[in-house]
ROTISE-846044 format. One record per residue (C-alpha): residue number from 1; x negated, y negated, z. Coordinates in steps of 0.5 Angstrom, whole numbers, plus 500, padded with zeros to 3 digits. Layout:
(NUM,(X,Y,Z)) ...
This chain:
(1,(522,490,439)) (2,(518,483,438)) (3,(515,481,445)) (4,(518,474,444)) (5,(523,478,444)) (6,(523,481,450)) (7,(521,477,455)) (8,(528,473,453)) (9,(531,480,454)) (10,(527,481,461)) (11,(526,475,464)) (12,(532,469,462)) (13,(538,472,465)) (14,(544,469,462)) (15,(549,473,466)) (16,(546,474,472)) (17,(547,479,478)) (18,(552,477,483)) (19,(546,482,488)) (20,(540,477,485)) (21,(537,481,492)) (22,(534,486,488)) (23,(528,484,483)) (24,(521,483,484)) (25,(520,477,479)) (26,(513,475,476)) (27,(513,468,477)) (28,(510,465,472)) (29,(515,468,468)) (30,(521,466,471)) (31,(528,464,465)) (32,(532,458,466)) (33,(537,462,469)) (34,(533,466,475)) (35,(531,459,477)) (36,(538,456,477)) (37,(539,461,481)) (38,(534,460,486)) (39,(536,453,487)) (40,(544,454,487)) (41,(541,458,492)) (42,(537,454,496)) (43,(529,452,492)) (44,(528,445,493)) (45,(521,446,490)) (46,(520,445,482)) (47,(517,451,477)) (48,(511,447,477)) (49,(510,447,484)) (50,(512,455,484)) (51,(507,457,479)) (52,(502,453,475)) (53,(495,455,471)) (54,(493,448,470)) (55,(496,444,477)) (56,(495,447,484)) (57,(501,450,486)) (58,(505,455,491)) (59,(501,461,487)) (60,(495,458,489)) (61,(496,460,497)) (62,(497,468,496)) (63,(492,472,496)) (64,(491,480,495)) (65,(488,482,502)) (66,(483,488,503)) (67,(486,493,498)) (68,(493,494,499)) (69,(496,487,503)) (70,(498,481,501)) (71,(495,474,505)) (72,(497,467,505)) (73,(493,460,506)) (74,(495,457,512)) (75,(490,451,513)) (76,(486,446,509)) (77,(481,451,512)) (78,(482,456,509)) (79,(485,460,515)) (80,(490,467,513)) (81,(495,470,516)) (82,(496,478,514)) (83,(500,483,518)) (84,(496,487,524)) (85,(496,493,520)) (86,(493,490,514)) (87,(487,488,520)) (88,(487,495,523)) (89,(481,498,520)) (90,(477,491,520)) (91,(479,490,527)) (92,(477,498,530)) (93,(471,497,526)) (94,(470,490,531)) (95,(472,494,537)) (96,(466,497,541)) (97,(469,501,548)) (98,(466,495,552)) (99,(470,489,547)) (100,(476,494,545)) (101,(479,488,541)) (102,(482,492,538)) (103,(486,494,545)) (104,(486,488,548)) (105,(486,483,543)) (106,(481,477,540)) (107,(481,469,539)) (108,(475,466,536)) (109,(475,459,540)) (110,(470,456,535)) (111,(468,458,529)) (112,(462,461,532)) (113,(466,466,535)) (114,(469,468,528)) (115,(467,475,526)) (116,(463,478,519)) (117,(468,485,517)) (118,(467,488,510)) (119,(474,486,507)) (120,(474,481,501)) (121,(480,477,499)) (122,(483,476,491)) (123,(486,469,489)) (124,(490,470,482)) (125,(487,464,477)) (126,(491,466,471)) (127,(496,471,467)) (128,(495,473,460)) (129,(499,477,455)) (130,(495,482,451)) (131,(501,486,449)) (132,(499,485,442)) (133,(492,487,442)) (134,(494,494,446)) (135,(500,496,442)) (136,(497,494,436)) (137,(490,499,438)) (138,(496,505,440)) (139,(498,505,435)) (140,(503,511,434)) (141,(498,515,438)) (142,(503,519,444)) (143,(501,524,449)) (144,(494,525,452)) (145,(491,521,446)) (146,(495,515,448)) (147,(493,516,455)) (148,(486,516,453)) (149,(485,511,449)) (150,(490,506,453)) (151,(485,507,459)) (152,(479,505,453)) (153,(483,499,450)) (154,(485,496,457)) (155,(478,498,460)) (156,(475,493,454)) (157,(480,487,455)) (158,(478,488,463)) (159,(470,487,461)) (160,(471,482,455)) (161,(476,478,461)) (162,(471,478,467)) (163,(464,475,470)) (164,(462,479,474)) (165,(456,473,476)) (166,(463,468,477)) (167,(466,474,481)) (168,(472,474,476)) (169,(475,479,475)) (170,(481,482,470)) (171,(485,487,471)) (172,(490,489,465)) (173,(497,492,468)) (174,(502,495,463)) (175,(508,493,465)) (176,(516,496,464)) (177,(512,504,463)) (178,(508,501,456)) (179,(512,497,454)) (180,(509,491,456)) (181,(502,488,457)) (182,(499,482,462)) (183,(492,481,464)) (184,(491,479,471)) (185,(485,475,472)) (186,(483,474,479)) (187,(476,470,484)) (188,(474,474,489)) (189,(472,472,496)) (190,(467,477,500)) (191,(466,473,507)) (192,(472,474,510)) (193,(472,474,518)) (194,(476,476,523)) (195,(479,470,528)) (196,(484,472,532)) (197,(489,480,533)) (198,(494,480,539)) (199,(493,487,543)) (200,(494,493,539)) (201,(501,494,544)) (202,(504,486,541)) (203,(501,488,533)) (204,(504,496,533)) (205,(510,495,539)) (206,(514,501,538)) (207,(509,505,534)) (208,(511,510,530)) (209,(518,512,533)) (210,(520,505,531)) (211,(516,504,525)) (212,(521,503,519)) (213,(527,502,524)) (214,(531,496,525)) (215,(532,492,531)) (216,(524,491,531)) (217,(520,487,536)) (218,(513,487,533)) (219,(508,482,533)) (220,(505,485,525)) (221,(500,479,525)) (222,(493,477,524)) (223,(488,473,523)) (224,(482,472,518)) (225,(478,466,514)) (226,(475,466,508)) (227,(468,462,507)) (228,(464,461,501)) (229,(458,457,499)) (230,(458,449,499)) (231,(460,449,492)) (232,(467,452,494)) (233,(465,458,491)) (234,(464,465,493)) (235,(459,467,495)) (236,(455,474,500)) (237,(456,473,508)) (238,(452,468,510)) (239,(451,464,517)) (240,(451,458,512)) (241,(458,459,508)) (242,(463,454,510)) (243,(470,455,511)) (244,(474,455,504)) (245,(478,449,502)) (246,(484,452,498)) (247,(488,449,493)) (248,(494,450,497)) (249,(496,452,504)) (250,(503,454,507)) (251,(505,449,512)) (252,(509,452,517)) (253,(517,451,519)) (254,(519,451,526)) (255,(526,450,525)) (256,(527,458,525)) (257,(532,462,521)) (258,(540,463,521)) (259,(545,467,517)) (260,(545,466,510)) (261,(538,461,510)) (262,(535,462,502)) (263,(527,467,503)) (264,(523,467,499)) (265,(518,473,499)) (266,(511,472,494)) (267,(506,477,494)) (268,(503,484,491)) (269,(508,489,491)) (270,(504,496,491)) (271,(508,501,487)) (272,(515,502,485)) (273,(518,508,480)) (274,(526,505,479)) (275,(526,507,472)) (276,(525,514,474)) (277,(529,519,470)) (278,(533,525,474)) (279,(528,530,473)) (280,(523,525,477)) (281,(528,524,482)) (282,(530,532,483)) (283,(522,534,483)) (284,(521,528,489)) (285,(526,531,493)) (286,(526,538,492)) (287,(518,539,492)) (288,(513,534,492)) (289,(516,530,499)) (290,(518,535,503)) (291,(511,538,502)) (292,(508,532,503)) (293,(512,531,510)) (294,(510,537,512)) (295,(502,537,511)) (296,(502,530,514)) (297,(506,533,520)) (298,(501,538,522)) (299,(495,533,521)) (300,(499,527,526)) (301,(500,533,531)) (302,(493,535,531)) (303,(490,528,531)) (304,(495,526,537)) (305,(493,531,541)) (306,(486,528,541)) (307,(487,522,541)) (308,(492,521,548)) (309,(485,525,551)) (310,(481,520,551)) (311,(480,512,549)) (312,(474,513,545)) (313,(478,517,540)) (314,(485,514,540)) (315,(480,508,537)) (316,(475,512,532)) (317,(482,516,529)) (318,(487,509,530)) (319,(486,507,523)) (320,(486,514,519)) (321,(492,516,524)) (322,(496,509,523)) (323,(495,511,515)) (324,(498,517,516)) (325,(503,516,520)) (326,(507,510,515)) (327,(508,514,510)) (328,(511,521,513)) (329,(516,518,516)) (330,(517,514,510)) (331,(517,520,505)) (332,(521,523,509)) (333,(527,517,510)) (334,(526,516,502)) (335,(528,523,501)) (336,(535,523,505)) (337,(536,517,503)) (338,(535,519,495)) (339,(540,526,497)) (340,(545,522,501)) (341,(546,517,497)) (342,(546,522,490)) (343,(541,517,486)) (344,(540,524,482)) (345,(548,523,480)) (346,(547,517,478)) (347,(540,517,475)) (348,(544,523,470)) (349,(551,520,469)) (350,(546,513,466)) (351,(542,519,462)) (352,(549,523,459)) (353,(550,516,457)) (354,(544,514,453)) (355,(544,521,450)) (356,(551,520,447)) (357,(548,512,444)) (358,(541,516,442)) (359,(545,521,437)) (360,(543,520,430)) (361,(537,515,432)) (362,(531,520,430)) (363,(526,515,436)) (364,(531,517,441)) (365,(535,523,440)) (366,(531,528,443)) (367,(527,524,449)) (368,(531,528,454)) (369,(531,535,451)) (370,(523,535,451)) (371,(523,532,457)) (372,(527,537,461)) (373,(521,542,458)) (374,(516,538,461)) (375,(518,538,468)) (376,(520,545,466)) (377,(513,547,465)) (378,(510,543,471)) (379,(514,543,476)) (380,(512,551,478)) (381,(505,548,479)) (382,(507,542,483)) (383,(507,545,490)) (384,(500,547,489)) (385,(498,540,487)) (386,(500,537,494)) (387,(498,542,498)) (388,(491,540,495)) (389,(491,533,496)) (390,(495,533,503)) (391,(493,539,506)) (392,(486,542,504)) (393,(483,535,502)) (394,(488,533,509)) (395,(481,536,513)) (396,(476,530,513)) (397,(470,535,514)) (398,(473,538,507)) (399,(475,532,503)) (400,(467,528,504)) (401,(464,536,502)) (402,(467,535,496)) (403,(464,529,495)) (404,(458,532,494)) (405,(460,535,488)) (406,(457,529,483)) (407,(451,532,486)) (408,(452,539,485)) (409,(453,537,478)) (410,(448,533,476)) (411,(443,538,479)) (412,(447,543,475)) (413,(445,539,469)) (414,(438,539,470)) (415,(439,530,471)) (416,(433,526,473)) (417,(430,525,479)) (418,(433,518,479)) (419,(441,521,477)) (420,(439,525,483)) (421,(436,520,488)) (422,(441,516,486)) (423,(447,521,488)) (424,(442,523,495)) (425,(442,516,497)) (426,(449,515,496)) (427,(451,521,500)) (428,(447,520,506)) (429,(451,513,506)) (430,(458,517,506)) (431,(455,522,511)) (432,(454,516,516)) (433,(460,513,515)) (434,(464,520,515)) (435,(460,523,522)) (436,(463,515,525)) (437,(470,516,524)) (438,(470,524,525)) (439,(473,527,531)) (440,(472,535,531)) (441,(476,539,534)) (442,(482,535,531)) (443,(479,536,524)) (444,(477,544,525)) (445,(485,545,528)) (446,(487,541,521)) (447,(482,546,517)) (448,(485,552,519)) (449,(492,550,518)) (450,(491,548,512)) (451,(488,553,509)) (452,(493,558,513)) (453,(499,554,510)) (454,(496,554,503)) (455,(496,562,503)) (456,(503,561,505)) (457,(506,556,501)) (458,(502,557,494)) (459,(504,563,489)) (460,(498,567,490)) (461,(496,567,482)) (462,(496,559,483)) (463,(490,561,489)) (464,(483,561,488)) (465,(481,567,486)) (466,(477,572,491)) (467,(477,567,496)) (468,(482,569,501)) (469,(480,576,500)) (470,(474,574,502)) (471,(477,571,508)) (472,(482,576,510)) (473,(477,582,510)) (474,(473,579,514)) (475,(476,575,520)) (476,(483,578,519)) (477,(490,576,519)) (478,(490,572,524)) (479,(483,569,523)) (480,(484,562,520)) (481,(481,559,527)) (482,(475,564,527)) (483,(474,562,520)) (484,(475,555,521)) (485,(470,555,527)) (486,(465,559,523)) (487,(465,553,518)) (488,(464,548,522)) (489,(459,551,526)) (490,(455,553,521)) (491,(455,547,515)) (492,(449,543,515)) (493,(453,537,514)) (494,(454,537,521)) (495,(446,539,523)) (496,(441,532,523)) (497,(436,537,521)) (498,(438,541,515)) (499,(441,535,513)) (500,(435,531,512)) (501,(432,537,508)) (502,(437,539,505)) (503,(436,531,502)) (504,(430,530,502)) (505,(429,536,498)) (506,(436,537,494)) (507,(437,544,493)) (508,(443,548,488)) (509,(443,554,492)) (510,(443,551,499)) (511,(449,547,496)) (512,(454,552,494)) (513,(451,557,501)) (514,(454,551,505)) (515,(461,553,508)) (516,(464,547,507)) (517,(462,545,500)) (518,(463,553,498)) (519,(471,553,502)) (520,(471,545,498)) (521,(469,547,491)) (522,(474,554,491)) (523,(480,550,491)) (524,(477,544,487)) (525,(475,548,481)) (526,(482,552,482)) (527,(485,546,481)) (528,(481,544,475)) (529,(482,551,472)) (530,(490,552,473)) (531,(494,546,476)) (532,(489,539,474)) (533,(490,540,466)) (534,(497,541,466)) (535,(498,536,471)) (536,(494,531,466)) (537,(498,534,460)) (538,(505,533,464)) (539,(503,525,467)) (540,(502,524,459)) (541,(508,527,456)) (542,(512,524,462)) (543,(509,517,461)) (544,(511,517,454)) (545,(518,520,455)) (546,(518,514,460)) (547,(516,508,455)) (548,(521,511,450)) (549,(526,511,454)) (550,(526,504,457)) (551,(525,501,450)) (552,(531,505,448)) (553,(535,502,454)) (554,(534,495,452)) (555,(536,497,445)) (556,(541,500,447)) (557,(544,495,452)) (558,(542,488,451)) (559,(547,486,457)) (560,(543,490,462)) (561,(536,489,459)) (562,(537,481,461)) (563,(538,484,469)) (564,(531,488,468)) (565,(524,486,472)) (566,(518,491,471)) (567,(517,495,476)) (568,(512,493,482)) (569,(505,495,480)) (570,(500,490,486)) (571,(501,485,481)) (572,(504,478,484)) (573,(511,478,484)) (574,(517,474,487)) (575,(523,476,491)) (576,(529,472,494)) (577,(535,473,499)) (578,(537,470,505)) (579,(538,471,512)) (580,(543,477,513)) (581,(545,482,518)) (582,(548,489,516)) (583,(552,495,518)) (584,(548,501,517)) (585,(554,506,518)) (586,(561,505,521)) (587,(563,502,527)) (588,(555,499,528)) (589,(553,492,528)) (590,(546,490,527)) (591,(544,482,528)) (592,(539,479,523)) (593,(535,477,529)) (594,(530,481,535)) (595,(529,477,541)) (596,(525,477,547)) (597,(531,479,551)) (598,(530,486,547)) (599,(522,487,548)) (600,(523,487,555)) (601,(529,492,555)) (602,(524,496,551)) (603,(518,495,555)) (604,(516,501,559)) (605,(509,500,563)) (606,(504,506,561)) (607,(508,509,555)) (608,(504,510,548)) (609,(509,506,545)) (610,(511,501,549)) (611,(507,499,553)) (612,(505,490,553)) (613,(500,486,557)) (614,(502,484,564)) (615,(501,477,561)) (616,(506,477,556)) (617,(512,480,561)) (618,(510,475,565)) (619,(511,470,561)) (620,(517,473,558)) (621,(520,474,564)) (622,(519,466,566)) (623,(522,464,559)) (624,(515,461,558)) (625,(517,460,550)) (626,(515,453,549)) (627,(515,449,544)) (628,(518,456,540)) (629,(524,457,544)) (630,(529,458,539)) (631,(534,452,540)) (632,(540,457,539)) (633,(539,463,541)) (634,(535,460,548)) (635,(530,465,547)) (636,(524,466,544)) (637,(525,470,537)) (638,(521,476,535)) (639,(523,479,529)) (640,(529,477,523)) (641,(531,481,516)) (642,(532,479,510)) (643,(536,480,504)) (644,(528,480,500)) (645,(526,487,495)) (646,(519,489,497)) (647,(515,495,498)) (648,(508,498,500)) (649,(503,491,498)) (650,(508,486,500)) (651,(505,488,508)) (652,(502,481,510)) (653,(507,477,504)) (654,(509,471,507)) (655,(517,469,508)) (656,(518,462,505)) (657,(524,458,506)) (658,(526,453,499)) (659,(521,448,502)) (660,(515,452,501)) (661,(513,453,509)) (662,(512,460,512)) (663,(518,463,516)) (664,(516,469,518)) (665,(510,475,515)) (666,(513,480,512)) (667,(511,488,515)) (668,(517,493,515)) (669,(523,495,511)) (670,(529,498,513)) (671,(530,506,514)) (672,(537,506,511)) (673,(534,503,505)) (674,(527,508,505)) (675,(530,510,497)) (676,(527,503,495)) (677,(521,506,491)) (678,(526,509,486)) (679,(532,506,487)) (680,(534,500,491)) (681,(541,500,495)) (682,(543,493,494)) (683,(548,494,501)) (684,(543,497,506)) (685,(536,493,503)) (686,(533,489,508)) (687,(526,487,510)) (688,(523,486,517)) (689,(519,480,518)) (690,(516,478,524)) (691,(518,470,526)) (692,(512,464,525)) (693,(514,462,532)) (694,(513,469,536)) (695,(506,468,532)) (696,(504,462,534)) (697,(507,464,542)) (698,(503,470,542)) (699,(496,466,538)) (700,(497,460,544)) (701,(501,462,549)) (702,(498,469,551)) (703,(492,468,547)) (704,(491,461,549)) (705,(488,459,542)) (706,(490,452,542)) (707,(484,451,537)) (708,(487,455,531)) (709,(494,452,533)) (710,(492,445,532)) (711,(489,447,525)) (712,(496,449,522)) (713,(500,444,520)) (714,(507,444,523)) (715,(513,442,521)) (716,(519,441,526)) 
């Protein structure tokens, strides 16, 4: 199929969908129709002003946020808003238990009080189509020579397109499982400082009983800024740097939101899967989630335990606990979802389907028949696989132990002195950075759990070998927790002195006698000798099946190629939608907007969850809202919904209305429509967004940072 070709079949849609909801656009891509649609629906700005490489342009305004969030721009100096969350990890690095900004919130009054973190921001400069060049190098290459030799070429164009000295950096995404190619090209700013968070209590309001659950009252916001040099460019932390000036920034909208206003979400969705095939989502929901819930299940238990004892620990594990907390409860959801909804029915009525279109057509015919015989091979080992990476390596002290093996390698080989000293100096900066963040008696009650589970759960000819034996005989049956406490009484991570010996003379036989390495390099050289390389064989027949089937569907069904978009790959997209509310089930109404009313009847003073500063239910309950009181409603809004297709990534996206100002941030979806990675329900999908104006309330009214209200430009 000839590119021109199908861009025209993916991006101009000359029948579009009465549910446009769905679809995570690349915007410099968007069809005529795609457009038309948008203004039929409310846009009022022009292509140009959505996406533009040689003017500035709305795409100028979003940034890729840390490592996995999404930003915008909001002043002429270079302000972010992000969600709390995205923060987290920048804003517990912040806290002491003496300044637990964290705990009690921060506002720099002046940029002096701004603060240095560690994060970077990504602006995108410009997109590229290398199709030609990637297909052309493929070739009729399949299997894991493709795979090879895809990560070869995309990681030749990656160099041949950055500068490092110029901080650009390109990033090749294939698009539509191979399909497609586009290089990304991005500018990185590293000096980013923290302005202003509302309390942990305002930013995570509800914590993980209301996580993924609408109605919401959650205050998701923080805020940062990036610097550069006096050139505008970026530049290391320097006391010198000046605040950037951005080619665009979003203003921002106090006229609120109702039913049926036209959003538009830009950011970086992280991951989606829609074109999966059946035996993915059989595999999903029979193996790899039910076990993945199950493990973060017991790390959650062990690590709370810890954390409601003493402050000082709640906020050394916050960020760790926070990460793992999301994302059970959403693979959780996901998995009823998928299984209520029957997406495997319908993922195998569209495959019976194309088998019956594919008959005669020697590139097609057989894709289904082989495919099944690589699920059939890996799924027996795909248990191990997630009890590996979620259980064994779930323990903290486990996982930084087997990051010593580079080091095991290189002494094996025989590397030189440098390699080494380079390996040694490497592992004694993530040593400090490991002890920081551990917290040992959750982490020793984790080990032994895991590793109790793994002998369990896991075929024993898919075990290390001798490794329970050893175990077993010598600390019994019921000795997991004597046998986790050995390891971690005796390993010389722990042990400043052994350590530094150990370091200052890198010894083979010490390694391997250490007890947390021994019981870390068991598992991980059992994985490398059973499960790894027939993971990796599968992961290439798999996307080469996936390729082939996705060209076959748009071949054979050029009406529901025109309705594709590629699935999301932490490349900038944008979703549009409204304003709506939704009946998850009978007889139940859920409104599109979250009020104060709401927070106070949630409120209970003390809890874990839903606790609040005493300011803010005073301030509430005098109706002290402003100039963001919602003129409808009377009350101040926290919390609305939308119709908008995002995932993981698009956390901290801004919402924009079809003027270009910033409604709201987007933080959340909807735990009826937690399939979305898979399959999207045009029905239930709603995503969570906190309100600007309850933003802004918090940044001015109980925070008192009138500062940072001033430098936003506000539109009434």
């Amino acid at each position: 199929m000839k590119r021109s070709f199908l861009l025209l079949l993916v991006f101009v849609t000359a029948v579009f969908r009465s549910y446009a909801d769905e679809g995570m656009w690349l915007p410099q891509l968007l069809g005529q129709q795609v457009y038309k649609d948008m203004v039929q629906k409310g846009l009022k700005l022009s292509k140009e002003q959505l996406y533009s490489v040689n003017k500035n342009s709305l795409k100028d305004a979003i940034i890729i946020f840390g490592g996995g969030c999404t930003g915008e721009i909001v002043s002429p100096e270079g302000l972010i808003f992000t969600n709390h969350h995205c923060g987290y990890d920048a804003i517990a690095s912040a806290s002491t238990v003496d300044h637990n900004y964290l705990r009690d919130g921060f506002y720099a009054r002046n940029k002096g009080e701004e603060i240095k973190t560690g994060l970077s921001v990504q602006f995108l400069l410009r997109i590229e189509d290398v199709t030609k060049e990637v297909t052309a190098a493929l070739g009729s290459l399949s299997g894991k020579e493709r795979a090879d030799k895809q990560t070869e070429v995309l990681a030749a164009i990656n160099k041949r397109m950055s500068d490092a000295a110029a901080s650009i950096e390109t990033r090749v995404s294939p698009l539509f499982k191979g399909n497609q190619y586009l290089a990304f090209v991005y500018e990185r700013y590293n000096d980013i400082r923290l302005v202003g968070t509302p309390p942990e209590a305002v930013g995570k309001f509800g914590g993980d009983t209301d996580n993924w659950e609408w109605p919401r009252h959650t205050g998701d916001f923080s805020i940062f800024r990036v610097y550069a040099n006096r050139q505008n460019k970026p530049a290391a932390y320097d006391p010198s740097n000046v605040p950037l000036k951005p080619r665009w920034f979003l203003p921002i909208s106090l006229k609120g939101v109702k039913e049926g206003d036209f959003t538009m979400i830009w950011g970086y969705p992280g991951g989606t899967n829609r074109y999966e095939s059946s035996y993915g989502i059989k595999l999903a929901t029979d193996v790899n989630n039910p076990t993945l819930v199950t493990l973060r299940d017991m790390r959650l238990k062990y690590m709370f335990e810890q954390m409601r004892k003493d402050p000082a620990i709640k906020l050394k594990l916050a960020s760790s606990y926070a990460g793992i907390a999301n994302y059970w409860k959403f693979f959780d959801g996901e998995s009823k979802q998928l299984l209520k909804y029957d997406v495997y029915g319908q993922k195998k009525a569209a495959e019976d389907r194309f088998n019956v279109w594919a008959k005669g057509k020697p590139e097609f015919q057989n894709i289904f028949a082989d495919w099944a015989k690589a699920y059939d091979e890996w799924k027996p080992y795909a248990k191990a696989r997630v009890y590996l990476n979620e259980g064994i390596m779930g323990s903290p002290l486990i996982d930084f132990a087997a990051s010593l093996i580079p080091l095991r390698n290189a002494l094996v080989s025989g590397a030189s002195k440098e390699e080494v000293a380079k390996l040694v100096s490497g592992a004694v900066d993530a040593r400090a950075e490991f002890l920081k963040e551990e917290d040992k008696p959750s982490d020793q009650h984790i080990l032994a759990a895991a590793t109790r589970m793994f002998y369990e759960n896991v075929d024993k000819d898919q075990q290390p070998a001798d490794f329970y034996t050893r175990l077993l005989a010598v600390y019994g049956a019921n000795g997991w927790d004597k046998y986790a406490a050995d390891v971690f009484t005796r390993t010389f991570i722990f042990d400043d002195a052994k350590w530094a010996a150990f370091t200052a003379n890198p010894d083979l036989k010490a390694l391997d006698e250490d007890p947390a390495f021994a019981h870390a390099g068991a598992f991980i050289r059992n994985y490398q000798a059973g499960a790894g390389p027939k993971y990796q064989e599968f992961t290439a027949k798999n996307m080469d099946y996936g390729r082939l089937y996705l060209k076959g569907v748009m071949s054979m069904d050029p009406a529901k190629a025109k309705m594709m978009y590629p699935d999301a790959t932490f490349t900038m997209r944008v979703s549009y939608g409204q304003v709506k509310a939704y009946k998850p089930r009978d007889a139940v109404f859920y409104d599109y907007v979250t009020t104060s009313k709401g927070v106070l009847e949630k409120y209970k003073p003390g809890d874990y969850e839903y606790d609040l500063p005493a300011k803010q239910i005073g301030l509430l309950k005098n109706k002290d809202f402003g100039q963001y009181m919602d003129p409808v409603r009377k009350d101040l809004v926290i919390d609305f919904i939308s119709s908008n297709d995002i995932t993981g990534g698009n956390s901290g996206s801004p919402v924009i209305n079809g003027r270009g100002e910033l409604l709201g941030l987007a933080f959340d979806g909807n735990y009826e429509a937690l399939s979305h990675k898979l399959a999207f329900d045009k029905d239930l999908n709603r995503t969570i967004n906190v309100d600007i104006r309850y933003v802004l309330w918090c940044i001015d009214k109980l925070g008192g940072a009138t500062n940072i209200i001033n430098e936003l430009k506000l539109v009434r």
